[in-house]
C-alpha positions as CSV (number, residue, x, y, z in Angstrom):
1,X,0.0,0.0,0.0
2,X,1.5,3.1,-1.2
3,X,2.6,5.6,2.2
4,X,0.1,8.1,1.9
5,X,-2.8,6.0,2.0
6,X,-0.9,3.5,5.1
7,X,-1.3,3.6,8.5
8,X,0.2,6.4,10.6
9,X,3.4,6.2,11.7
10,X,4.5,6.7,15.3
11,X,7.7,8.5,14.2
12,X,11.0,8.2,13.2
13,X,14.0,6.2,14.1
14,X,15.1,9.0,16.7
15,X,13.7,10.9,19.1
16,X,14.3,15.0,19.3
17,X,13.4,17.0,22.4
18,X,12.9,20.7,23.2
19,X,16.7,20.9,24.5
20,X,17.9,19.0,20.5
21,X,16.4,21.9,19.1
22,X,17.2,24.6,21.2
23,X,20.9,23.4,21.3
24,X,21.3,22.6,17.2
25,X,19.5,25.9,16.3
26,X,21.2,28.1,18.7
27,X,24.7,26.9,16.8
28,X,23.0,27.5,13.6
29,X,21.8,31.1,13.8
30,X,24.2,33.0,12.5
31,X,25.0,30.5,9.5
32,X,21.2,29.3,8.4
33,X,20.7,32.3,5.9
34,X,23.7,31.5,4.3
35,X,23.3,27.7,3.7
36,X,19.8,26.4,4.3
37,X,18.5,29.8,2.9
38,X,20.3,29.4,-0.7
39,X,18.5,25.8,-0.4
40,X,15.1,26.4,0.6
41,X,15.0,30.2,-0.7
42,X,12.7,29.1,-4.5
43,X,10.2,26.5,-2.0
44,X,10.3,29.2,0.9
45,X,9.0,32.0,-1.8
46,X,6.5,29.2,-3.7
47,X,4.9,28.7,-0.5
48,X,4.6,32.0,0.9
49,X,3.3,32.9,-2.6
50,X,0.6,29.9,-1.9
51,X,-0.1,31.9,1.4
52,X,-0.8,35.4,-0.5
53,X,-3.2,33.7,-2.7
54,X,-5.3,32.2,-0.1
55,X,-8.8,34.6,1.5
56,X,-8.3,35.3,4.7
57,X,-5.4,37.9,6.7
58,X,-4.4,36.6,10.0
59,X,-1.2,34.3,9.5
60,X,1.0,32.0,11.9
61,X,4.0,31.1,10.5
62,X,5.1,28.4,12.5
63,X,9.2,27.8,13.0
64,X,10.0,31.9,11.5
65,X,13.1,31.3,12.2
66,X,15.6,33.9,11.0
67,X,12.7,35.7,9.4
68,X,13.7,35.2,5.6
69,X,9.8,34.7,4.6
70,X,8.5,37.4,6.5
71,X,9.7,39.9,3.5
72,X,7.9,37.7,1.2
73,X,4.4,38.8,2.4
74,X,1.9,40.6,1.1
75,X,1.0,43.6,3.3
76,X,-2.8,42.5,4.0
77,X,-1.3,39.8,5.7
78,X,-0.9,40.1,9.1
79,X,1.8,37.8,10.1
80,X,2.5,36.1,13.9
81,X,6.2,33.9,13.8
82,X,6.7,31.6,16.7
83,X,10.3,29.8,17.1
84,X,11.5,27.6,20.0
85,X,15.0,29.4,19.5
86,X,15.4,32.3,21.2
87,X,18.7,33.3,18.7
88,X,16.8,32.7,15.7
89,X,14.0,35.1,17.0
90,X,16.3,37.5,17.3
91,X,17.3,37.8,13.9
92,X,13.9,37.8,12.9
93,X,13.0,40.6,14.7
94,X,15.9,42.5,13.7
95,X,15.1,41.8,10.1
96,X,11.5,43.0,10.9
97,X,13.1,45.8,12.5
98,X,15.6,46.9,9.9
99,X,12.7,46.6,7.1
100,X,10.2,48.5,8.6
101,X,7.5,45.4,8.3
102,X,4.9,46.6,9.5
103,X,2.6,43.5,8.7
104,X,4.6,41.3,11.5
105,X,2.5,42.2,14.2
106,X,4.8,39.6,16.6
107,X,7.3,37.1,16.7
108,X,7.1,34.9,20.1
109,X,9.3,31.6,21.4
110,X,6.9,29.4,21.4
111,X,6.2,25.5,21.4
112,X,4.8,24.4,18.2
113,X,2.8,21.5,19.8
114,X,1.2,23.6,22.5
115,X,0.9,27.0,21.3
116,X,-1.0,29.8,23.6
117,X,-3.5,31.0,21.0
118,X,-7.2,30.3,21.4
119,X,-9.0,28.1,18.9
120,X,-9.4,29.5,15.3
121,X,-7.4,32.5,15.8
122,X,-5.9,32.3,12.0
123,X,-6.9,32.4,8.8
124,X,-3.8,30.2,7.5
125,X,-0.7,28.3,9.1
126,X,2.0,27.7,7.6
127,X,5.0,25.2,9.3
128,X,8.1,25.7,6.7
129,X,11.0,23.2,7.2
130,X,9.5,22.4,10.8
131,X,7.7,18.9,10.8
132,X,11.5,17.3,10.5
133,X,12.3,19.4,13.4
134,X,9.6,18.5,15.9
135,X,9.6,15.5,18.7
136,X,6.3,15.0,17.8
137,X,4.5,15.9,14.1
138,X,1.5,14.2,14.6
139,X,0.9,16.6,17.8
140,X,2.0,19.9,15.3
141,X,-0.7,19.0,12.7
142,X,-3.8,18.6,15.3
143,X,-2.2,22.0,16.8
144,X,-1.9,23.6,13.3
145,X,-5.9,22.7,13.4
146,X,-7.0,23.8,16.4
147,X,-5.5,27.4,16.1
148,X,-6.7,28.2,12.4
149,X,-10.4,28.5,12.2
150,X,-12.6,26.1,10.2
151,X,-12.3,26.5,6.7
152,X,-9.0,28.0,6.8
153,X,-5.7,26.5,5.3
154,X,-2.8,25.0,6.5
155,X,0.6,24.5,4.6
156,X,3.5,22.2,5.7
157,X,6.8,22.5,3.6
158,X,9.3,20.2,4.6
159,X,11.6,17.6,2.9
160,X,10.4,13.8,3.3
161,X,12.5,10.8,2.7
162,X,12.4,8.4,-0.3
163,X,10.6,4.8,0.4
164,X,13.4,3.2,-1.9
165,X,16.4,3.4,-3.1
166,X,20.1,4.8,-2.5
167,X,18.7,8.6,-1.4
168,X,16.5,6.6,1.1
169,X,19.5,4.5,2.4
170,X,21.3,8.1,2.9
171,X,18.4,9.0,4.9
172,X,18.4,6.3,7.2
173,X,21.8,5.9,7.6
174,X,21.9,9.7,8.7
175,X,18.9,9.1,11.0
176,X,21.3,8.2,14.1
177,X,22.8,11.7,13.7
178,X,19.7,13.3,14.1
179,X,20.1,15.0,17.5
180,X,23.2,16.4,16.2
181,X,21.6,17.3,13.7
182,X,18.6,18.9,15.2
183,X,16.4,17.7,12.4
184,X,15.2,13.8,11.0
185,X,16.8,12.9,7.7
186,X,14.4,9.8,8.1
187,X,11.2,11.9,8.4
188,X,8.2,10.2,6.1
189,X,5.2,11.7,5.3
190,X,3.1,8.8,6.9
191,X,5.1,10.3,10.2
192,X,3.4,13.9,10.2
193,X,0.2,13.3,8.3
194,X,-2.8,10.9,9.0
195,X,-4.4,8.8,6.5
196,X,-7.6,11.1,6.7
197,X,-5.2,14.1,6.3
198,X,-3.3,13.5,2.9
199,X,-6.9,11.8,1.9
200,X,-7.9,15.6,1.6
201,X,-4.3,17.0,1.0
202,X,-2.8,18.6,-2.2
203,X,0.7,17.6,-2.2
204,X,3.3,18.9,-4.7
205,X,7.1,19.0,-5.2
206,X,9.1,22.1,-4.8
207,X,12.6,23.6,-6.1
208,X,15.4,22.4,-6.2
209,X,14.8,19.0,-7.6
210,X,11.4,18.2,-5.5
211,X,14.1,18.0,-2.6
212,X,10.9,19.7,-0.7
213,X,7.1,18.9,-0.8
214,X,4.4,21.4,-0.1
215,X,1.2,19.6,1.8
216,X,-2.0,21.9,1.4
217,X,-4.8,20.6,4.0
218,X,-8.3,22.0,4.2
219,X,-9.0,23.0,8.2
């Protein structure tokens, strides 16, 4: 049975907690634009584009990061960035800052899984490069769903691994490292998304090279 139609999946190989992430992302700060920005910069803008397009204003952009989508933005959008690293968060609101964005009405450290915001507070959510991230994505998407209102959207970019051959073997054998790391090489889609949830999903492969996928899902 093909994975998007299979069973959930409890997760992958190894665990990340709050202190992985804190600890990989606080090392990474003031290198991410450089390297992971050149890589995910055409998916970042193709999904922020995605974002613009859709009705509605109020935003969360889950894992903000540095801040390199908040630029991207139309001003209608009104956008809220939450991070779990408090040096990523600072860039972002220095970038904010130092463009005069006046659309990013706030960037908070917060928990993906357990936000603070009521129940249908946004429009749209979108999680770039965070479900590899997360100790639990099966917890991010039913949070994702309880903070954007019914009817609204919610977009996940993220890389997900092969099922088969010698990329997938790369993946797994990098798996180990993923602490280190502070992200899962290993991460499938059957591991963030219910059967129910990619039932209703648009899925489609983003530059470079589909290394990323973008998963649309109807609140």
């Amino acid at each position: 049975m093909p994975e998007s139609y299979g069973a959930a999946l409890p997760g992958p190989r190894t665990r990340l907690d709050a202190d992985d992430i804190r600890t990989a992302y606080s090392r990474y700060a003031g290198s991410y634009d450089g390297w992971f920005g050149l890589v995910s910069h055409r998916a970042r803008r193709r999904a922020v584009d995605t974002v613009n397009q859709f009705p509605g204003n109020q935003v969360l952009e889950v894992g903000v990061g540095t801040g390199l989508a908040l630029p991207l933005y139309t001003e209608q959008k009104r956008i809220t960035g939450i991070d779990l690293s408090r040096p990523m968060l600072a860039r972002a609101r220095a970038r904010a800052a130092a463009l005069g964005l006046r659309h990013v009405e706030d960037l908070l450290e917060m928990d993906a899984q357990a936000t603070s915001f009521a129940d249908g507070s946004f429009d749209i959510a979108v999680a770039m490069f965070v479900a590899s991230v997360v100790p639990d994505p099966h917890a991010l998407v039913r949070e994702l769903r309880r903070v954007v209102r019914p009817g609204g959207k919610i977009l996940i970019v993220n890389h997900f691994a092969q099922e088969r051959g010698p990329v997938w073997w790369t993946e797994r054998a990098m798996a180990p490292a993923s602490r280190l790391l502070g992200w899962h090489p290993d991460i499938r889609l059957a591991h963030v998304f219910t059967p129910a949830d990619l039932g209703s999903a648009k899925i489609t492969g983003m530059p470079p090279f589909s290394l990323f996928r973008l998963v649309e899902l109807p609140n």
